[in-house]
Structure formats: C-alpha cells, structure tokens
C-alpha positions as CSV (number, residue, x, y, z in Angstrom):
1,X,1.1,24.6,13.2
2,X,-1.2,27.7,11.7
3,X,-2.4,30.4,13.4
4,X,-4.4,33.5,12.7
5,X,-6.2,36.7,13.1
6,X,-9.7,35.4,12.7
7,X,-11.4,38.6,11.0
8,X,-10.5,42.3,10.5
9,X,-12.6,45.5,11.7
10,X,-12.9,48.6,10.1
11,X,-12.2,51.8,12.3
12,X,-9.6,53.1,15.0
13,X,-7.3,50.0,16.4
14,X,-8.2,49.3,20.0
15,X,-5.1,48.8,22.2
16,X,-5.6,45.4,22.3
17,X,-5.4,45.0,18.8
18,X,-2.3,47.3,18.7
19,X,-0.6,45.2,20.6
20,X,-1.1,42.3,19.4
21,X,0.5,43.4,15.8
22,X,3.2,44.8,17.5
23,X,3.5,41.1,19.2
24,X,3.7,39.6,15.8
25,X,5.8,42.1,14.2
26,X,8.6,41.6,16.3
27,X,8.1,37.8,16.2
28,X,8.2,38.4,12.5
29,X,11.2,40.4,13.1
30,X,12.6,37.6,14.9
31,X,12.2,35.0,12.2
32,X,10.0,33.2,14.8
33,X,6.8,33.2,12.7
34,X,6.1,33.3,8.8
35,X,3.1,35.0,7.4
36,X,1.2,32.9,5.3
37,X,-1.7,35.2,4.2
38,X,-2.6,38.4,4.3
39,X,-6.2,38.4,2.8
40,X,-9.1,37.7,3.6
41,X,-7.5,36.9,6.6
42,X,-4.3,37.2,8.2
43,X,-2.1,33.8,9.0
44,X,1.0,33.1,10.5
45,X,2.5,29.8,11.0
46,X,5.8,29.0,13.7
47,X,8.8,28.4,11.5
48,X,9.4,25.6,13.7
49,X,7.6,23.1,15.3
50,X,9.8,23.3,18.1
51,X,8.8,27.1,19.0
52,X,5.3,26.1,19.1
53,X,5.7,23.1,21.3
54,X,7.5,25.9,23.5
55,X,4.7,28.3,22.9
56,X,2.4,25.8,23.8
57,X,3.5,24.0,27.2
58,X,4.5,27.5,28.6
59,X,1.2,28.4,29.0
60,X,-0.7,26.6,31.9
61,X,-3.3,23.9,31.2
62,X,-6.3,25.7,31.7
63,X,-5.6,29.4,30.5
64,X,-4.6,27.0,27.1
65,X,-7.3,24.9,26.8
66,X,-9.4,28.4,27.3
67,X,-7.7,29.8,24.5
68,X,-8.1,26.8,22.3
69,X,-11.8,27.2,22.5
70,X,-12.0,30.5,21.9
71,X,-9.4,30.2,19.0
72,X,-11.8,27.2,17.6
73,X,-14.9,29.6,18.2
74,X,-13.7,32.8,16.4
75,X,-12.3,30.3,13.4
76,X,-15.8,28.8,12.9
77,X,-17.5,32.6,12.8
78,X,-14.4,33.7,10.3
79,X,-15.0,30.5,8.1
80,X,-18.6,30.3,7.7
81,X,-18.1,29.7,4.0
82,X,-14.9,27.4,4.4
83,X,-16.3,25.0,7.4
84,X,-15.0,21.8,5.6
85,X,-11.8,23.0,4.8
86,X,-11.6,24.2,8.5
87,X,-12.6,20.8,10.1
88,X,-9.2,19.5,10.6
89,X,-7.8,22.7,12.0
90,X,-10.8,23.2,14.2
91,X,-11.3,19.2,15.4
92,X,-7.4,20.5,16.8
93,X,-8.3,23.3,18.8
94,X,-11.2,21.8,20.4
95,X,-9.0,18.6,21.0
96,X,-6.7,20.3,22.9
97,X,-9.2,23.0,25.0
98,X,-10.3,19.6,26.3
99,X,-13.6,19.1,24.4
100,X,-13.8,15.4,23.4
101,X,-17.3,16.1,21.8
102,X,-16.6,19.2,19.9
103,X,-13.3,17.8,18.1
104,X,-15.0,14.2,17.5
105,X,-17.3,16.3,15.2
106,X,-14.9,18.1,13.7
107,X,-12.5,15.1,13.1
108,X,-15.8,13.1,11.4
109,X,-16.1,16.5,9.0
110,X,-12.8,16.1,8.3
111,X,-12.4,12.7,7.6
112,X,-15.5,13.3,4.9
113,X,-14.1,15.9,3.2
114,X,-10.4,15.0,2.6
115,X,-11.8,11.1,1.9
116,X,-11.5,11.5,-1.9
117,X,-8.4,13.6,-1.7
118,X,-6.2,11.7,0.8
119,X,-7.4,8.8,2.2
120,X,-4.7,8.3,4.7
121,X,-5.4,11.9,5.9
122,X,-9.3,10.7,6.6
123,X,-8.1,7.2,8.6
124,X,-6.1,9.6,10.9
125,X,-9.7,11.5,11.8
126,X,-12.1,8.9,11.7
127,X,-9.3,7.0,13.8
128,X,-8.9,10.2,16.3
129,X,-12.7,10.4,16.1
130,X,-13.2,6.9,17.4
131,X,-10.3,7.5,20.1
132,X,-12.3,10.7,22.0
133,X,-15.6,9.2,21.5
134,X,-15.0,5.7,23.2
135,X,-13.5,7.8,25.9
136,X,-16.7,9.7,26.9
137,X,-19.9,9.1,28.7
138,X,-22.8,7.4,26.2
139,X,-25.0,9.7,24.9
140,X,-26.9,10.3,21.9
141,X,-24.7,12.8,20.3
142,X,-21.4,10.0,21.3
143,X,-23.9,7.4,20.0
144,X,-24.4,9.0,16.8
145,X,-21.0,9.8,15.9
146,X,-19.6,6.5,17.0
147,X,-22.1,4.4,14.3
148,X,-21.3,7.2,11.3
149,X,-17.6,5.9,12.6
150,X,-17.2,2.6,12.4
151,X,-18.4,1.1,9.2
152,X,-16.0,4.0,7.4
153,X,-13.6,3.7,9.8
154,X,-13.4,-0.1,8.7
155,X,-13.8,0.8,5.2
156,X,-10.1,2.7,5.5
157,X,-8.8,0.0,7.4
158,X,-9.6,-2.5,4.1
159,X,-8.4,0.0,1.8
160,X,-4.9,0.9,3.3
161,X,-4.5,-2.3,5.3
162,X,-4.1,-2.7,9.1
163,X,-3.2,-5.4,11.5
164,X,-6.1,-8.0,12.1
165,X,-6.4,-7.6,15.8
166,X,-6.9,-3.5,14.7
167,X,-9.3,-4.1,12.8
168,X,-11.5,-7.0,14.8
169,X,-11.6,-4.7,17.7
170,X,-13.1,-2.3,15.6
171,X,-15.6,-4.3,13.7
172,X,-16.3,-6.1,17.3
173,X,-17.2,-2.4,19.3
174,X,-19.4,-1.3,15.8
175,X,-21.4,-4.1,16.1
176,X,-21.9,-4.2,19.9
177,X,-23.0,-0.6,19.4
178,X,-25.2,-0.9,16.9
179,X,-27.0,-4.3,18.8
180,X,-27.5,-1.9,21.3
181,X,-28.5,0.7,20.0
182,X,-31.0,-1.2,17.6
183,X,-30.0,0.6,14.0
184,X,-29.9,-2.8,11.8
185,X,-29.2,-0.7,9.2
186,X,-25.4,0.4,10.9
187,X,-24.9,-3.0,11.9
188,X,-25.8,-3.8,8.4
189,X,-23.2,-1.4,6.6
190,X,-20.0,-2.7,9.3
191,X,-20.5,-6.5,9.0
192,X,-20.2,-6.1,5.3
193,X,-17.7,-3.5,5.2
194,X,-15.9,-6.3,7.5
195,X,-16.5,-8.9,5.1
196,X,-14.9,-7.2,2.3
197,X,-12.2,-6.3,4.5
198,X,-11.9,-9.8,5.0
199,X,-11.5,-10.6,1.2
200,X,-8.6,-8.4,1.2
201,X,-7.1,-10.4,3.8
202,X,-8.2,-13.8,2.0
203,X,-10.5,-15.2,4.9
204,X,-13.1,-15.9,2.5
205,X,-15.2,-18.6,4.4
206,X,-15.5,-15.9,7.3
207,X,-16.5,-13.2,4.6
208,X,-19.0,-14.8,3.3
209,X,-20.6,-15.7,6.4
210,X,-20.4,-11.7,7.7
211,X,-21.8,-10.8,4.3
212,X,-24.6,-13.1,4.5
213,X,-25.2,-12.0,7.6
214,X,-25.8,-8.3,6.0
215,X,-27.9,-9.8,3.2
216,X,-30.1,-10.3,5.8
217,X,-30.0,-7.2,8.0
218,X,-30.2,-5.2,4.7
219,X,-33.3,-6.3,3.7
220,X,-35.2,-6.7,6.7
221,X,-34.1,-2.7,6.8
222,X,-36.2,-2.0,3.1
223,X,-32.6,-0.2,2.3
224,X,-32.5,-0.5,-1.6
225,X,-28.6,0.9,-1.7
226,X,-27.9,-1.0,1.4
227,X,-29.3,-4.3,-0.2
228,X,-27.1,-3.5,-3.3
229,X,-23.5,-3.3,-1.3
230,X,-24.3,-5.8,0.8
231,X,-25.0,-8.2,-1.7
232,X,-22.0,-6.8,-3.6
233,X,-19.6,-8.1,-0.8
234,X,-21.1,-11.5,-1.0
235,X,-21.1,-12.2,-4.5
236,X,-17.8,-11.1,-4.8
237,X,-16.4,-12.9,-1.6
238,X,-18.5,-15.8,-3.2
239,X,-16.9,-14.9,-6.6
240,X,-13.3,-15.5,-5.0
241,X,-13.7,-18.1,-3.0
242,X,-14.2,-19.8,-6.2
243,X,-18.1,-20.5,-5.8
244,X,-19.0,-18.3,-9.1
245,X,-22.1,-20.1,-9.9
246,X,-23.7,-18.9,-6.1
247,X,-21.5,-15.6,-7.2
248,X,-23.0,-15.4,-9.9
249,X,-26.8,-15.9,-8.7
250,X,-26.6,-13.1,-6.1
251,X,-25.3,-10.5,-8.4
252,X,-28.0,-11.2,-10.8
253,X,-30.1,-10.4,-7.6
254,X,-28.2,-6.7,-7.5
255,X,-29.6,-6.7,-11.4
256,X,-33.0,-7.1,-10.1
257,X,-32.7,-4.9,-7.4
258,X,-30.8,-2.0,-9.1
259,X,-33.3,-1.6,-12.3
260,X,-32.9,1.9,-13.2
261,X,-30.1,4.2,-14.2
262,X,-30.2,5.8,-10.8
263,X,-28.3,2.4,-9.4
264,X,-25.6,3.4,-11.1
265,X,-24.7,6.4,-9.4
266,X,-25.6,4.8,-6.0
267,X,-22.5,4.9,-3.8
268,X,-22.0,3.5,-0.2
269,X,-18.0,3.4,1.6
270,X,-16.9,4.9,-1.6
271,X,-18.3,2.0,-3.4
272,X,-20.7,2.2,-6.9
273,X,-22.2,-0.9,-5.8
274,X,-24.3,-1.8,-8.9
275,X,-21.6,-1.2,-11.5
276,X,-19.1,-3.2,-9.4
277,X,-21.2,-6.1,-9.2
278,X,-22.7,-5.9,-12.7
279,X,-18.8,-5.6,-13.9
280,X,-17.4,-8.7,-12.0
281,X,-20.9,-10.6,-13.2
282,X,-19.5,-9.7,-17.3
283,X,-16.4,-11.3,-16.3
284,X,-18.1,-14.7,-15.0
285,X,-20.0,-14.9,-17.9
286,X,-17.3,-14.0,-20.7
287,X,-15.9,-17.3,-18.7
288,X,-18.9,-19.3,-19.4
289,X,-18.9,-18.1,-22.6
290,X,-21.8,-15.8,-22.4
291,X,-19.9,-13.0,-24.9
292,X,-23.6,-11.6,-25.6
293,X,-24.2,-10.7,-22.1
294,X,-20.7,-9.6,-21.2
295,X,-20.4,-7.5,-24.1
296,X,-23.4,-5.9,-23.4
297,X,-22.2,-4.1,-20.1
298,X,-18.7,-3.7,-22.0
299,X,-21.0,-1.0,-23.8
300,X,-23.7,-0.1,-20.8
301,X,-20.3,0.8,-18.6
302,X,-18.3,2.9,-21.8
303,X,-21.2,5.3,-22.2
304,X,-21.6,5.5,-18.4
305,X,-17.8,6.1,-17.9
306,X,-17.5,8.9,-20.9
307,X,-20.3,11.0,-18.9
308,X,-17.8,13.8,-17.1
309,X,-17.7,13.4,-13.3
310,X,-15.3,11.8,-10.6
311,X,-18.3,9.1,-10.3
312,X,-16.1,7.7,-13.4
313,X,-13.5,6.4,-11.3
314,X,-14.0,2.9,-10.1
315,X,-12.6,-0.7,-10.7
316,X,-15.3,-1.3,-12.6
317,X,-13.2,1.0,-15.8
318,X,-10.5,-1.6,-16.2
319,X,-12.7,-4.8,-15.5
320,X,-13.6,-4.6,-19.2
321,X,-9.7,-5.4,-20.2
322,X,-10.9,-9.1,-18.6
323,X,-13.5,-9.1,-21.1
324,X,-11.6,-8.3,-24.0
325,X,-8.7,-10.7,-23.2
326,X,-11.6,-13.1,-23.0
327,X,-12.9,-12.1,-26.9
328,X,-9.4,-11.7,-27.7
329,X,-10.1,-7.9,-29.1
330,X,-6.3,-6.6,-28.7
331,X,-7.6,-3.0,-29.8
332,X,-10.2,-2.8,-28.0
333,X,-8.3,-3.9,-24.7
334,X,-5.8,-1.2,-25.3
335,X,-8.5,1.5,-25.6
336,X,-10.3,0.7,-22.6
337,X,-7.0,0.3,-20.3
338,X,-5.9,4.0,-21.7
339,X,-9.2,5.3,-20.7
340,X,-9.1,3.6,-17.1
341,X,-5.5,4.8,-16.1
342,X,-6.3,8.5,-17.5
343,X,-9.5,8.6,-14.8
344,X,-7.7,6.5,-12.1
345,X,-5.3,9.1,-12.4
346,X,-7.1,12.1,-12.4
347,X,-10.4,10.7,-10.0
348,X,-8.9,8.1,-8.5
349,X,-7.2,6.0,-5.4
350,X,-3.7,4.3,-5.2
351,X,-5.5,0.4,-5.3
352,X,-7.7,2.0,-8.6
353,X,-4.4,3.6,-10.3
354,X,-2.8,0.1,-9.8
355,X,-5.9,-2.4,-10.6
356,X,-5.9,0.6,-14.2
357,X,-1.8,0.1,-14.3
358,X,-2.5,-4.0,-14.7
359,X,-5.7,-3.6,-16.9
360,X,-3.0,-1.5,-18.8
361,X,-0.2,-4.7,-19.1
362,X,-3.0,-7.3,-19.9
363,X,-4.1,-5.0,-22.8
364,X,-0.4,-4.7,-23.7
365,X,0.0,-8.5,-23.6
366,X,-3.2,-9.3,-25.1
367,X,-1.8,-7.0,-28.1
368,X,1.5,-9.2,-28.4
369,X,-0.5,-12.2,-28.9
C-alpha cells in the first residue's frame, strides 16, 4: 500500500510538518517504510503488508475513515494532471473513509483507463463498482453509474470468462435497471454484450434471440454505432450457429449502415464493429466462392491496418489468413499472420495474441501444402 506527502510548500516548516518528517525518518530508519519518490512528490510505501494492516486497524473506525477522505481529497488537488492514473488509488481511500459514492466513481475511472492495459485489473473495478453501488440508496448519480457498469462489466465477464450464474445475475439487474429507468439505448448495449457472451459459452439459440432483441432496441434508439454492434453480435451468433446465409444477410445490413470510412474507427465494448462484421462476412463468401468480394476487404482491411494507431489491433487482422487458406496464397497467408501477431502483441489482448498465434499456424500449414 502507497502513501504520500500530497504537495510541498516553499518557506519555513511549520511544526506540524516537522514532525511529521521526523515521523517518517525514523520509520525509514526502522526499515518500516521505503521511499518510493522523491519528486514531484514524496512517496512511501510499508515494506510489508502486514505493518500496514497493523497501521490501519489501530486507528479507530471513524478518526480512519476521516483520514481516508482527507487523504483522497489532498491526492485529487496534488494530481490534477494525473486523475486517471490516480483513480485506482483514490476509488481506495474513499472506499474505506466509508464513501460508497465517491469510490464507485473512482473505481469506474479506473476500470476505463487500465481497460487496454490490463483487463483483469478493469474487471476488479467495474466489479467493486457494481458491489458499492447496488448497496446504496437509488439515485441519479447511483443510477448513472450502475448503467455505464453493466453492459462493460459484462463485456469483461465474456472476455476473461466467469461462471454462468455470475454473469446472469449481472445481465438480469442491467436490464431491470435500464427497463426502469427507460434508456433503450443501455438496455440495448447489455442484451447484446450478453449475447456475445453467450457465443463464448456456445448457447447460440439464446444469443441470437438476446441479439435480436437489441436489433430492435438499437434502432428504435436512431444509434448508428449501436445498430452496428448489435447487429454484429447477431450475425456472428447467426454465423456460428451455422445459419450463414441469415449471417450473412445481416452483416450486409452493417455494410449498409456503416457507409463511410468513419465506420471503421467506430468502437463500442472494445469492439470495431464494422470491420469485425465486414471481416467474418469475407470469410462467408470466400466459402461461397465469392473470391472477388472477399479479396476486396483482404485489401480495404491491409491499408486500414498499416495506418499507425492501437485501433490496428483487432481479430479482424488475422481473419484474412481464412481468406488466403481459402485462395490457397501460401505467401500471402504468412505475411498477413506476421503482421497480426506483431500488433496483437504490441496493441493487443491475450484472446487477440492467441486468435494472431493460430492465424500464424494456418499460414504455416497452408505454406506446407
């Protein structure tokens, strides 16, 4: 656990502050604390985390809780520049002074900024912001933090897996919520963030009916990226419940909807919607023997790819391996696998490293051929 002097003051030391570096020079003395920092600001953290649970219960409840908030407060003047970086320490000290609120906020900001980075780190705050927030009295603010929760909360629960009771009870409080609260739109986003999840857990009849089920909130909402994920998720739990003709009719629907190159940098959940259903589309019709069409986003999707960017790093990169083991092009199957493992790797998840690490072994046995 970190701590810190929050700022530094020019001028004579007051006795306060005197003492207080006296304090942490003979903990540092001690070997009870390391320094971490010393500029711009000074941080120590306990060299174990047995000393600061020590630290911690020996001070009673509510002189602790006190000090959390004012710990939280002076960290958020001291960071103004560094919030999102701060948001995990801060959603901490507003958790424990007792301020449910406060720390779901913090938690969400958290959860946002460490998503690309460490998804497993943004499940633990969107998960801790869900836990406080059911917990208090409704409320706008509660409201509001609750539906940004859920459908990326469910999103995390696809990506890294979780028990199906988990992740029902989730998906059934999102939607309750959002009925409630009337925001079509929310409700929307979670039943087909649910449906995917559901691919991933190979209930494909129930997928398709959530996703459909979106289709339909989507576009009575008029929400163009909205109607573009949505029908992503049903095409592709169409798509793998082996209906690719009705697969292949709803992506061409994303086609319609998505004219423009702005639909390619469209993102929803950490999804590119567009160039994931365009991609799986290709494949369908390198199967039906449509090389034309297929090859033609084989080159739309290489020039978008080579443009610099994380917004590089999605399934969509390897998909066009399928597409070459379908033409039999050995070479160019090799070149395109290469090129998706090198920005899964630098942009991209665990699932996107793998799906680029198979991409890579079709090329390889395409090439053996």
């Amino acid at each position: 656990m970190a701590f810190g002097q929050a700022g530094t003051k020019r001028g004579p030391r007051t006795g306060q502050e005197a003492a207080r570096d006296a304090a942490l020079s003979a903990l540092l003395a001690a070997e009870l604390i390391n320094e971490r920092s010393i500029y711009p600001v000074a941080e120590y953290s306990f060299k174990h985390p047995l000393t600061h649970e020590v630290a911690l219960h020996a001070q009673l409840g509510s002189a602790r809780r006190t000090r959390h908030a004012a710990v939280a407060g002076a960290i958020a003047v001291a960071s103004q520049d560094q919030l999102d970086e701060r948001a995990g320490l801060l959603a901490h000290h507003w958790q424990e002074a007792g301020d449910g609120l406060q720390a779901a906020t913090w938690h969400v900001r958290a959860a946002r900024w460490v998503r690309s980075s460490d998804l497993a780190a943004s499940r633990r705050h969107w998960t801790q912001a869900r836990k406080l927030l059911v917990a208090l009295q409704d409320s706008p603010e509660r409201s509001g933090l609750l539906l940004a929760t859920y459908p990326q909360l469910i999103d995390m629960l696809d990506r890294l897996g979780a028990p199906a009771e988990e992740s029902a009870a989730v998906f059934s409080e999102g939607v309750d919520l959002a009925k409630r609260s009337g925001d079509g739109r929310t409700q929307a986003l979670i039943e087909a963030a649910y449906g995917h999840l559901e691919i991933s857990q190979n209930d494909f009849v129930s997928a398709v009916e959530h996703a459909r089920h979106a289709v339909e909130l989507a576009d009575a909402a008029g929400d163009r990226p909205l109607q573009l994920f949505v029908r992503f998720v049903l095409g592709r739990g169409l798509m793998w419940s082996s209906q690719f003709r009705a697969g292949t009719e709803v992506f061409d629907q994303v086609a319609e909807i998505g004219t423009g190159e702005d639909a390619w940098d469209i993102e929803l959940l950490g999804w590119r919607p567009y160039a994931e259903a365009l991609s799986i589309r290709a494949i369908a019709h390198s199967l039906y023997g449509r090389m034309s069409e297929a090859l033609e986003f084989v080159e739309r999707m290489t020039v978008r790819i080579r443009r610099p960017g994380p917004a590089s790093a999605m399934k969509a990169t390897s998909d066009r391996v399928w597409i070459c083991w379908a033409t039999g092009d050995a070479q160019r199957a090799q070149l395109y696998a290469s090129e998706a493992l090198q920005l899964a790797e630098r942009f991209g998840s665990e699932n996107t490293i793998v799906y680029a690490l198979l991409a890579c072994g079709i090329a390889s046995c395409l090439g053996l051929r």
